[in-house]
VMD Tcl script that draws the C-alpha trace (Angstrom):
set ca {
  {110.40 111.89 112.72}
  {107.96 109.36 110.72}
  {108.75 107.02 108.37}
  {108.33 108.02 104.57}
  {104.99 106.16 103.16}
  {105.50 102.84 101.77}
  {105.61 101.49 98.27}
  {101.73 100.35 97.67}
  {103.04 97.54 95.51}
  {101.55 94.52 95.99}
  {103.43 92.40 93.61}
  {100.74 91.87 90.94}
  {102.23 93.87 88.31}
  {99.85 94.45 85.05}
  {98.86 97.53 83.57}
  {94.69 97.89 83.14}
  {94.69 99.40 79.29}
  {91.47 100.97 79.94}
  {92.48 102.74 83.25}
  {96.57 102.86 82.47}
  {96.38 101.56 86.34}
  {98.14 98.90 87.75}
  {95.59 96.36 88.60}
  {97.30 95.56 91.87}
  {98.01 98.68 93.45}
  {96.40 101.07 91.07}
  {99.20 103.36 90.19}
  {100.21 104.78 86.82}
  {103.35 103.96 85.16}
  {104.60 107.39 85.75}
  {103.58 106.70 89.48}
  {105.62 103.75 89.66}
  {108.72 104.80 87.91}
  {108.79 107.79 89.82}
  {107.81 106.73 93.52}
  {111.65 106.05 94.81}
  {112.17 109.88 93.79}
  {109.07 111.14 94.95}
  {109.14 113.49 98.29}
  {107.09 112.29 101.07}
  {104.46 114.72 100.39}
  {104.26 112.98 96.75}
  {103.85 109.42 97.94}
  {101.37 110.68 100.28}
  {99.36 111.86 97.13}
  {99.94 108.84 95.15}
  {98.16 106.89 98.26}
  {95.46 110.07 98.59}
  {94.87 109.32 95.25}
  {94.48 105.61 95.36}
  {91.48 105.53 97.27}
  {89.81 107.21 94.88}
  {90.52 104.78 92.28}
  {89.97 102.00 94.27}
  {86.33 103.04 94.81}
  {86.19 104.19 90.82}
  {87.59 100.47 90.15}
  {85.26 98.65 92.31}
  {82.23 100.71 90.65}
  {83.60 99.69 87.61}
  {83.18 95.97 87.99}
  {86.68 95.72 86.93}
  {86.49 92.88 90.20}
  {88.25 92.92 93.29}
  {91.89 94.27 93.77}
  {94.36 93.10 96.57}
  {94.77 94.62 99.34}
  {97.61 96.51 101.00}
  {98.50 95.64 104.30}
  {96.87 97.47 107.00}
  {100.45 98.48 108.32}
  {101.37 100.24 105.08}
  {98.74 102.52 104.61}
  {99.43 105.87 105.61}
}
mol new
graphics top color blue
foreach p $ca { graphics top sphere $p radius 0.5 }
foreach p [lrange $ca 0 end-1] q [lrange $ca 1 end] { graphics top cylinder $p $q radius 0.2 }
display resetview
């Protein structure tokens, strides 16, 4: 049996208005409030979708974000 994904939370916690993404791990509010509810097939799309915004962010200019640990991405 694997282990459920972990939280991407990186502890920078501020809401991007013109995204409505965190700028540390790039989730919505909706994402965040909802993640300790969320099956493992939803967290897995929360992080699917998260590498997609990180390369949308990072062609934005909106600067560099940190980084989850190597371990905790799924």
């Amino acid at each position: 049996m694997s282990a459920p994904p972990p939280s991407p939370c990186v502890n920078v916690c501020r809401m991007d208005e013109a995204t409505g993404w965190c700028a540390g791990c790039l989730r919505t509010l909706d994402e965040i409030t909802l993640w300790s509810r969320l099956s493992e097939a939803g967290k897995q799309a929360v992080w699917d979708a998260l590498a997609q915004r990180r390369v949308a962010w990072l062609q934005q200019g909106r600067g560099p974000l940190p980084a989850p640990a190597a371990a905790d991405v799924p």
